[in-house]
Phi, psi and omega in degrees: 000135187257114182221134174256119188280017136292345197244001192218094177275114177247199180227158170205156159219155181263098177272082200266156190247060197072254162256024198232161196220136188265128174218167176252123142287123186285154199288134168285064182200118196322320174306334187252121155344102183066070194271148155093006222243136183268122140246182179266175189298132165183202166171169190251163191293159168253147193305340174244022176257156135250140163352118186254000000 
């Protein structure tokens, strides 16, 4: 799978809880982009949201 980050516009945030940062583990499956992998909470825009 090819992804260009120009081409797929996300959000992200960094959220601390006192001293401590809230992050997600990505689904352990081959089929999704960087699987298996710790980020921060965010998502990417869909062909039918816009842009604010």
């Amino acid at each position: 799978m090819e992804l260009e980050i120009s081409d797929f516009p996300v959000c992200k945030i960094a959220l601390f809880c006192g001293d401590k940062l809230l992050t997600i583990l990505r689904d352990d499956k081959a089929s999704i982009p960087w699987a298996n992998m710790w980020e921060l909470p965010g998502g990417g825009k869909s062909v039918r949201e816009n842009l604010i």
